[in-house]
C-alpha positions, 0 to 999 in steps of 0.5 A: 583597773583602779588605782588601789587594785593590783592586775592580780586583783589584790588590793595594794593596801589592807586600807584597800580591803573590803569586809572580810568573812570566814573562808568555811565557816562550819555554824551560823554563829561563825557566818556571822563574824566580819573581819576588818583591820587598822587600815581600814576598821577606824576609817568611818566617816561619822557627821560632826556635831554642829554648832546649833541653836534652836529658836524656833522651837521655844516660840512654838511652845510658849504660843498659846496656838500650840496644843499640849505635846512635845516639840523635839530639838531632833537633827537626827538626819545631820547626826545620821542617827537612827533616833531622835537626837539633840546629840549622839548621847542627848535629846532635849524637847520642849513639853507645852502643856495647857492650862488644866490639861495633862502631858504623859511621859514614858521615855526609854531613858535612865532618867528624865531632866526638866526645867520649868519655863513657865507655869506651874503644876504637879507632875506625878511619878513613881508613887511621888508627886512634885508640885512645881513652878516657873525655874524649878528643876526636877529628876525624874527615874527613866522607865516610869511614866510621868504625867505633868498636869498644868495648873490655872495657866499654860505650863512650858517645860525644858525636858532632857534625856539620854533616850539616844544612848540608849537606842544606840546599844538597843537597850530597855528603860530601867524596871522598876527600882531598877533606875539610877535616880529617886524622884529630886526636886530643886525649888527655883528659890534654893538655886538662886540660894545657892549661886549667890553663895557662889558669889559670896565666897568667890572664885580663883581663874583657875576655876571655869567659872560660877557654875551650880552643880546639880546632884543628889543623894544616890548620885552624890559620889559621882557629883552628876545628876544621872551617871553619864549625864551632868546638869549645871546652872550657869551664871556670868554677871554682866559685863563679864567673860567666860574664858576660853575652854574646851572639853571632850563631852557636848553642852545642850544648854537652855539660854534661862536669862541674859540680854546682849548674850553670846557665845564663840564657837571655834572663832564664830560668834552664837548670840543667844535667843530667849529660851533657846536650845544651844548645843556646844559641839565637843572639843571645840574652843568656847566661850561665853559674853554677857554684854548687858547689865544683868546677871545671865543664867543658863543650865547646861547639860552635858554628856560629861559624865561618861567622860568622866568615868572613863578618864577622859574629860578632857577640859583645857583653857584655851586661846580662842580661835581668831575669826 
């Protein structure tokens, strides 16, 4: 008889016990209620989010081979997710599109993130067009199809979504005018703008770092780009460190510049790729080395702002971890 098992047949423990069902129950809606308790209702065994990065995905999109698509950061199975993930909350994807051809985007998401990598085009949606190039960023409104068209070269763009919190509570895209964003669009010259402005005014230690933040008009109260995600374009001058921190929600960040760049996650060393996907598992110490002359750059995304809301972001300096 095992261990946990009485000679009675009861369990030793309630952490014993298996799912329980009501004894009689009078109506279907009853049939369907299941009972746990605290021995045994916060005991499931989830996969952690792994210290990642994903470098071949970028190749395959910047090779003139590769036909207009998208390529998904997708470790859904390391995750055990039902759905395409990066992250339980994130899904990042890298959208090649050849030059003079068309990439149509209908993501069940609240809104849609995209860096342009290389290229130029316009994308259209929601009655708006927005003629972009190589390092602009645009927001999209989730539940309005987009078509990105490339202009006279092939045309590279970093795409982010939270289509996975979504499909986790089984929930619809927005409806029209229903989405928390408009159409943004932030040219690649105003960002560089604005992070020299960063540099300009300067910094305390107690400040994390020389981040840009991304917001807008609908979404200025809450300083995020989308209500439960946060975009921000990082910056570390060469030579310098990030200081050891840590934080409640996931970083999937896109490696934009930087030579001889590296992360430590928890102690181990992550060195950067260009134009890789790096994701930055949740709670876990970091931080970031510039180890070449030139000024790194790096946008980040993270499901922050959920944390947020519920008062729980979490953010500490931390010592790192010895290796």
């Amino acid at each position: 008889m095992p261990d946990d098992v009485r000679p009675n047949g009861i369990p030793r423990s309630i952490a014993e016990m298996p799912v329980q069902h009501p004894a009689a129950p009078a109506t279907a809606a009853e049939a369907r209620g299941r009972f746990f308790n605290t021995g045994n209702g916060f005991n499931v065994q989830l996969p952690p989010v792994p210290d990642r990065i994903f470098a071949d995905e970028p190749q395959r999109a910047l090779d003139p081979a590769t036909p207009t698509g998208l390529i998904a950061c997708d470790i859904s199975g390391d995750l055990a997710c039902a759905f395409p993930a990066t992250t339980p909350l994130v899904l990042a994807q890298y959208g090649r599109i050849r030059a003079g051809e068309t990439l149509e985007t209908d993501f069940v998401a609240s809104g849609v993130i995209a860096y342009v990598i290389a290229g130029s085009g316009v994308t259209h949606c929601d009655n708006e067009d927005v003629a972009w190039q190589s390092g602009d960023l645009f927001i999209l409104p989730g539940g309005a199809p987009a078509s990105h068209t490339a202009g006279d070269t092939d045309a590279v763009l970093w795409i982010v979504t939270n289509e996975p919190q979504l499909a986790f509570e089984n929930l619809r895209a927005p409806g029209p005018g229903e989405a928390p964003t408009d159409v943004v669009h932030y040219r690649g010259d105003e960002i560089g703008r604005q992070i020299d402005l960063l540099y300009d005014i300067g910094r305390g230690e107690q400040i994390a770092g020389s981040a840009l933040i991304f917001s807008a008009e609908r979404q200025e109260a809450t300083r995020n780009i989308l209500p439960t995600l946060t975009a921000a374009m990082n910056s570390l001058p060469g030579g310098a460190v990030q200081r050891p921190h840590r934080h409640n929600s996931v970083a999937v960040s896109l490696v934009i510049k930087g030579e001889r760049c590296f992360s430590v996650i928890d102690g181990q060393r992550k060195d950067w790729a260009p134009w890789a996907t790096t994701i930055t598992p949740p709670v876990c110490v970091h931080s970031h080395h510039n180890g070449g002359n030139e000024m790194a750059l790096f946008l980040i995304i993270q499901d922050g702002g959920i944390f947020y809301h519920a008062r729980a972001m979490g953010f500490e300096f931390a010592e790192q971890p010895n290796t």
